[in-house]
C-alpha positions, 0 to 999 in steps of 0.5 A: 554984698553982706559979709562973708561966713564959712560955716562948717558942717552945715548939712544938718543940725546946728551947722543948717540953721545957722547958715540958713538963719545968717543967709537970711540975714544977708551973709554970703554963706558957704557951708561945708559938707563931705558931699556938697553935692546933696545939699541944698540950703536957700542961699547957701553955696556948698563946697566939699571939706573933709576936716580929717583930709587937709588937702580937703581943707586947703582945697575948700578954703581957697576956694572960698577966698577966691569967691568974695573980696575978703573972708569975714567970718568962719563958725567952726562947728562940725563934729561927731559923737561916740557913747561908750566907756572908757575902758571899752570904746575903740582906741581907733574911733577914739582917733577919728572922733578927735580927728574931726571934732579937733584936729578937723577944727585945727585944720580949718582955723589954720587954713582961714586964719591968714585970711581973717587976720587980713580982713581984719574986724573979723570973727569965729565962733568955734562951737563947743559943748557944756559937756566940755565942762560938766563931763557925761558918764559913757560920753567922756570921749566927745566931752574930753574933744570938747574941752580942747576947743575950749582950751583951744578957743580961749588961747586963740581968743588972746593970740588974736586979740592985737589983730582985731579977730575975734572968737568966741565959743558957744556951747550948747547944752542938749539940742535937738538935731540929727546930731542925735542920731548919728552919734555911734552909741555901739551895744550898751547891753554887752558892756561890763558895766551893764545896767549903768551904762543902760541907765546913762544912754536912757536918760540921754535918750529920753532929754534929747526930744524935749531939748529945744530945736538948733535955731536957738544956737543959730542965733546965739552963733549970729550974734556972736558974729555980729554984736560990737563986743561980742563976748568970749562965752555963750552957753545955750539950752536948758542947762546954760545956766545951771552948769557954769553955776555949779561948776564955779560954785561947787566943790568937784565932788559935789559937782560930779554927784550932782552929774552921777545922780542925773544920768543915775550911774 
């Protein structure tokens, strides 16, 4: 039997592709989903996890340690979107978003990780976002949550090096999913700061069909897994080189011009 891979998230978008990519490659693959029931991926198992419920996570993770001998591999990617300011989002859907795309990521890691440690030679992906880094206009919410796993990935990259455990965070710059379309974009129109917001949500909007598909960030995620020294960062998409580039380069304000004159805000 191939290595064991729990990937979160795994009904659609990136979470999907790479489960279907790493079962084609012969991972026993456990996909995650809040109704597993729905799901059917080839070669894929589901079970049920809520990142929000820890009982859900505890559940989901025992479940699948008592399916194979050892857990070799987790890919921490599930998450959500919110577009607004600052000032106007909800403190409330604030919370929820960071309690998935954080805490729910928290969760997950602190339920598997005795059990990568265990296996030993293992690894996680945790699956992060330029954002993270170059911070959207009327996105600051999901950028900030993607800035923790950042911080987040890079601190237990160094707590688990003396283990053996290896982690490495992707992030992805515009990708084509669903992920898209889920996000809560709220009513733009109504919002105080009227034309630019319109102007920021247009241009997302107009880049996300010609963002290339989630099969290039699955097999960025397969070789971060299954690379002898795999590295700490991969960034993935159009923009993987362009926003690292600038922001190691360039003074902040000229950074922050640079993203004010893409999103026209």
């Amino acid at each position: 039997m191939g290595p064991s891979v729990l990937v979160t998230g795994a009904s659609s978008g990136i979470g999907a592709a790479t489960a279907i990519r790493l079962a084609s490659r012969g991972f026993q693959v456990f996909g995650t989903s809040r109704s597993p029931e729905r799901q059917h991926l080839p070669g894929v198992r589901f079970v049920a996890l809520d990142g929000r419920d820890p009982e859900s996570v505890a559940k989901a993770v025992a479940l699948v340690r008592a399916s194979v001998p050892r857990l070799d591999a987790l890919v921490c990617n599930a998450g959500v979107g919110i577009f607004g300011s600052v000032e106007e989002v909800p403190l409330e859907a604030v919370r929820d978003l960071f309690e998935t795309n954080f805490f729910g990521t928290l969760r997950v890691l602190r339920a598997a990780l005795p059990h990568l440690r265990e296996a030993g030679r293992s690894r996680v992906v945790i699956v992060g976002s330029l954002a993270g880094r170059a911070p959207i206009p009327f996105q600051a919410h999901y950028s900030a949550s993607k800035a923790a796993l950042d911080a987040l990935a890079l601190a237990l990259h160094n707590e688990l090096y003396a283990d053996g455990v290896r982690v490495s965070l992707v992030e992805p710059g515009d990708i084509r999913t669903e992920f898209n379309d889920r996000t809560g974009w709220g009513e733009p129109a109504r919002s105080v700061y009227g034309e630019r917001i319109l102007r920021a949500e247009q241009v997302i909007r107009e880049s996300l069909p010609r963002a290339p598909g989630p099969e290039l960030v699955a097999r960025t995620i397969e070789r971060a897994l299954t690379a002898r020294r795999p590295r700490v960062r991969y960034t993935v998409g159009p923009d993987s080189l362009l926003v690292p580039l600038a922001r190691r380069l360039l003074p902040d304000r000229w950074s922050l011009r640079m993203v004010r004159s893409h999103f026209r805000v």
